[in-house]
ZAMAR-498395 format. One line per field, with one value per atom (N, C-alpha, C): residue in three letters; residue number from 0; x, y negated, z; atom name. Coordinates in Angstrom, 3 decimals. Atoms other than C-alpha are relative to their C-alpha. Layout:
// residues N
resn	(ALA/...)
resi	(NUM/...)
xx	(X/...)
yy	(Y/...)
zz	(Z/...)
name	(CA/...)
//
This chain:
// residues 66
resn	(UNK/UNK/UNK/UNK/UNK/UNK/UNK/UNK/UNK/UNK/UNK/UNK/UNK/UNK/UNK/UNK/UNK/UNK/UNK/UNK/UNK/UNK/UNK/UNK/UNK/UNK/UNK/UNK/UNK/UNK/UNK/UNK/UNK/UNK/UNK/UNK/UNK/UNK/UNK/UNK/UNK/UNK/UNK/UNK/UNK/UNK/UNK/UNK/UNK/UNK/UNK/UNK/UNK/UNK/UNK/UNK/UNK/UNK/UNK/UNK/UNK/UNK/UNK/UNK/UNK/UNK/UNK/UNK/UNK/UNK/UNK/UNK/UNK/UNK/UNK/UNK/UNK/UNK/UNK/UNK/UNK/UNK/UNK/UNK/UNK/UNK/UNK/UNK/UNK/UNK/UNK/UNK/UNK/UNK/UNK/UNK/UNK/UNK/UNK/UNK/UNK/UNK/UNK/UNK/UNK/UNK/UNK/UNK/UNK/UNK/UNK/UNK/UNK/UNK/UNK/UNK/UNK/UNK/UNK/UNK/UNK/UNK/UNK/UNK/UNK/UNK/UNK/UNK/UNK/UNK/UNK/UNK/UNK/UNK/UNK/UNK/UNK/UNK/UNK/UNK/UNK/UNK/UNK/UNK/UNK/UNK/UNK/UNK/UNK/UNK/UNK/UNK/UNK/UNK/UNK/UNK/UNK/UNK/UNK/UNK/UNK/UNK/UNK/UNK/UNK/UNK/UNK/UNK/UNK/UNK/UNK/UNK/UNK/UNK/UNK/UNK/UNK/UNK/UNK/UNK/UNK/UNK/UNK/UNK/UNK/UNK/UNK/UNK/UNK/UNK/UNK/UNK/UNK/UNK/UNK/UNK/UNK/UNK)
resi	(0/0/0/1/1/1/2/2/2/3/3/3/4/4/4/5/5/5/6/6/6/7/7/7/8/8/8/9/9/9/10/10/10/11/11/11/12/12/12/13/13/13/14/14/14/15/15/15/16/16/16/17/17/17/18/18/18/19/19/19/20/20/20/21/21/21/22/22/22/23/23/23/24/24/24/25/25/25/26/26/26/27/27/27/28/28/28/29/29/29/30/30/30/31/31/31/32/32/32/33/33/33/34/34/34/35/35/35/36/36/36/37/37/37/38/38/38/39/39/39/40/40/40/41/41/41/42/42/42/43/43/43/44/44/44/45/45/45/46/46/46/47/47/47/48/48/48/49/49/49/50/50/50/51/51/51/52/52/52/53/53/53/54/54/54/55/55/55/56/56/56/57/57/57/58/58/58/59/59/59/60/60/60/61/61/61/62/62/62/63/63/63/64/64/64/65/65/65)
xx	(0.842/69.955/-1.179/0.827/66.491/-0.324/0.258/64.857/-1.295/1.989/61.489/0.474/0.059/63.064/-0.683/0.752/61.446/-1.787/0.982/58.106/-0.158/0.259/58.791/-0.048/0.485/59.863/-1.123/1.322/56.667/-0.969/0.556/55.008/-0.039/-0.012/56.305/-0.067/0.312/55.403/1.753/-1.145/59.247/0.790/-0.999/61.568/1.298/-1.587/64.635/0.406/-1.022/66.211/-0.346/0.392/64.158/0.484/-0.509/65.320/1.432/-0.853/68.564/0.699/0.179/68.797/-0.115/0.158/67.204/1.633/-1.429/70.530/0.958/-1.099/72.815/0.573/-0.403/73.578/-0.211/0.318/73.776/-1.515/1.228/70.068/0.680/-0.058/72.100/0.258/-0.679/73.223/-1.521/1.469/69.056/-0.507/0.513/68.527/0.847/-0.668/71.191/-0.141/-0.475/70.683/-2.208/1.069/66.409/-0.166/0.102/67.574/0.698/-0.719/69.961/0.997/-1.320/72.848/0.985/-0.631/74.515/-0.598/0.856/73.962/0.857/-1.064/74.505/0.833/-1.018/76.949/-0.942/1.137/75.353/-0.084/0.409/75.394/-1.175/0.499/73.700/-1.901/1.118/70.876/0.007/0.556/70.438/-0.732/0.372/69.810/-1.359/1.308/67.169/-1.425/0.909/65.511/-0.674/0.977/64.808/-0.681/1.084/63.519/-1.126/1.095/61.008/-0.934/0.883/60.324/-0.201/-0.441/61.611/0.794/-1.004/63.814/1.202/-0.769/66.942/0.062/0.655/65.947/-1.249/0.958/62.601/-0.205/-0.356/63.829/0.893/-0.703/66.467/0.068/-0.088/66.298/0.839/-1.185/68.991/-0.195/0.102/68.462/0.571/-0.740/68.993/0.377/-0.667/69.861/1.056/-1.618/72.858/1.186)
yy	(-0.849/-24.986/0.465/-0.149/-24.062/1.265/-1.260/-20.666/0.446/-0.527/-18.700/1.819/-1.228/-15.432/0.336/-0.250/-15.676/0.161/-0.344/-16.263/1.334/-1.638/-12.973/0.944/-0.888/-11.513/0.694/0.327/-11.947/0.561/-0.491/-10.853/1.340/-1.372/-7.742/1.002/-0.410/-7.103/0.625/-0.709/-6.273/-1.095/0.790/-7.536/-0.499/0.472/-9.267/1.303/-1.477/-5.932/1.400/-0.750/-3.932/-0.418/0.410/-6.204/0.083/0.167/-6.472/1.678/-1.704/-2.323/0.401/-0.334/-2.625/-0.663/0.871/-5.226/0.574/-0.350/-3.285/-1.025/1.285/-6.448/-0.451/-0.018/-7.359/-0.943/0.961/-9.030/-1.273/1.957/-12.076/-0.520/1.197/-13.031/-0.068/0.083/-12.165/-1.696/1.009/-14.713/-1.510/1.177/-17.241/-0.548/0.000/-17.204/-0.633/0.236/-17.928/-1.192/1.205/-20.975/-0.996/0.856/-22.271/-0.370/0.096/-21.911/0.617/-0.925/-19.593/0.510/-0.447/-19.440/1.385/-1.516/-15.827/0.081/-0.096/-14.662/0.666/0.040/-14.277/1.015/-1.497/-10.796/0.650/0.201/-11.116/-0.405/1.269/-13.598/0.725/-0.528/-11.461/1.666/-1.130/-8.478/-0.242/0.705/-10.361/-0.028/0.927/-11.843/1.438/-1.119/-7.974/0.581/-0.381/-7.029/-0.753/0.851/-9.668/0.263/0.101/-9.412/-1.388/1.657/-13.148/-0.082/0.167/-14.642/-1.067/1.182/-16.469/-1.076/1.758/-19.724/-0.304/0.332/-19.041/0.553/-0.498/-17.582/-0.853/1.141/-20.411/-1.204/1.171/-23.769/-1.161/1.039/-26.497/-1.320/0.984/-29.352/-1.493/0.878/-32.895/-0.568/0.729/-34.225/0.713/-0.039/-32.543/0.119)
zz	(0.817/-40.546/0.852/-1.023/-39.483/-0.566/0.317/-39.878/0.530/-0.526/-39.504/0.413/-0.295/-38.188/1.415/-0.859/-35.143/0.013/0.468/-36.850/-0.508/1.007/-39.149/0.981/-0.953/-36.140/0.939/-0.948/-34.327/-0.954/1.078/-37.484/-0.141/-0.155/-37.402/0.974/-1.104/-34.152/0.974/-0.386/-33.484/1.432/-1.143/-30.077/-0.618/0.221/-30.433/-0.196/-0.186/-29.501/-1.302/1.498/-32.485/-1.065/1.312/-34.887/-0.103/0.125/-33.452/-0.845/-0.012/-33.321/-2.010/0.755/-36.882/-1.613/0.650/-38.496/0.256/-0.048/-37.002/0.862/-0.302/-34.725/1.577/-1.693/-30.484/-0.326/0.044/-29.527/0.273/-0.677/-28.275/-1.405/1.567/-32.277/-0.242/-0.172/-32.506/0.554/-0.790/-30.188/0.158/0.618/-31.029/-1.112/1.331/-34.546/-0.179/0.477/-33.952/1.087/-0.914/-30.955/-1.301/0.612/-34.099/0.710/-0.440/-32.294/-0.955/0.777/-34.624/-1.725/1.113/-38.390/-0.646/0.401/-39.635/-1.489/1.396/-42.398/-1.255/1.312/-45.868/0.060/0.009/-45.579/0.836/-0.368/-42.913/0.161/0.424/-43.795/-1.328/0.955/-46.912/0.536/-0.587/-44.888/0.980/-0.899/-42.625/-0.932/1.104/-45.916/-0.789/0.184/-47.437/0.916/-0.577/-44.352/0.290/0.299/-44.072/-1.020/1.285/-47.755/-0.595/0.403/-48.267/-0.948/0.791/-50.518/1.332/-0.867/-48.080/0.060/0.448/-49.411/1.231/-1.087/-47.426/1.363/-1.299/-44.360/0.592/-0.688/-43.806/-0.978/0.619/-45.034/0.974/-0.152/-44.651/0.831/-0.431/-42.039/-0.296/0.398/-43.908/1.102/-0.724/-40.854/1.155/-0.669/-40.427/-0.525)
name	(N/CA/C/N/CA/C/N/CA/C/N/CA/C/N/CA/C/N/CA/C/N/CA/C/N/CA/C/N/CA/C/N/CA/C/N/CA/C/N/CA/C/N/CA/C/N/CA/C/N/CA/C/N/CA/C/N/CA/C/N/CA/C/N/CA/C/N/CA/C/N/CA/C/N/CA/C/N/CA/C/N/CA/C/N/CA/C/N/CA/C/N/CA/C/N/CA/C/N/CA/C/N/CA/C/N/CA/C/N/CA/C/N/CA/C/N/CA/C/N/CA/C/N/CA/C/N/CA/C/N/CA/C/N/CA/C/N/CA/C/N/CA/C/N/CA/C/N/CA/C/N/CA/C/N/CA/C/N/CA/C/N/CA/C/N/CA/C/N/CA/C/N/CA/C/N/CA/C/N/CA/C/N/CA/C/N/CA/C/N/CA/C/N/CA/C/N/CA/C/N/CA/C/N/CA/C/N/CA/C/N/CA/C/N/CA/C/N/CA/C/N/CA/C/N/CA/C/N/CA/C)
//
């Protein structure tokens, strides 16, 4: 799965550690979760997607080649 939270992040002028701080969430799932090591739990990834101001569709989209 690929994702633009590091773009949004960067957008919002916020650190790993602000956003993490702001999810409720350690910076390393922050920072695992925008290398694509780790895809988060829908609760998660719906909680990302209102703070953005996205829909989760356009905050993570599905890699066909995997």
């Amino acid at each position: 799965m690929k994702n633009l939270v590091k773009v949004e992040r960067a957008r919002l002028n916020l650190t790993q550690s602000e956003l993490a701080e702001k999810l409720q969430v350690s910076r390393q799932t922050i920072h695992a979760i925008e290398k694509n090591k780790f895809n988060p739990s829908v609760t998660l990834a719906i909680k990302m997607a209102k703070l953005f101001k996205l829909t989760v569709e356009d905050l993570f989209t599905i890699d066909e080649d995997s």
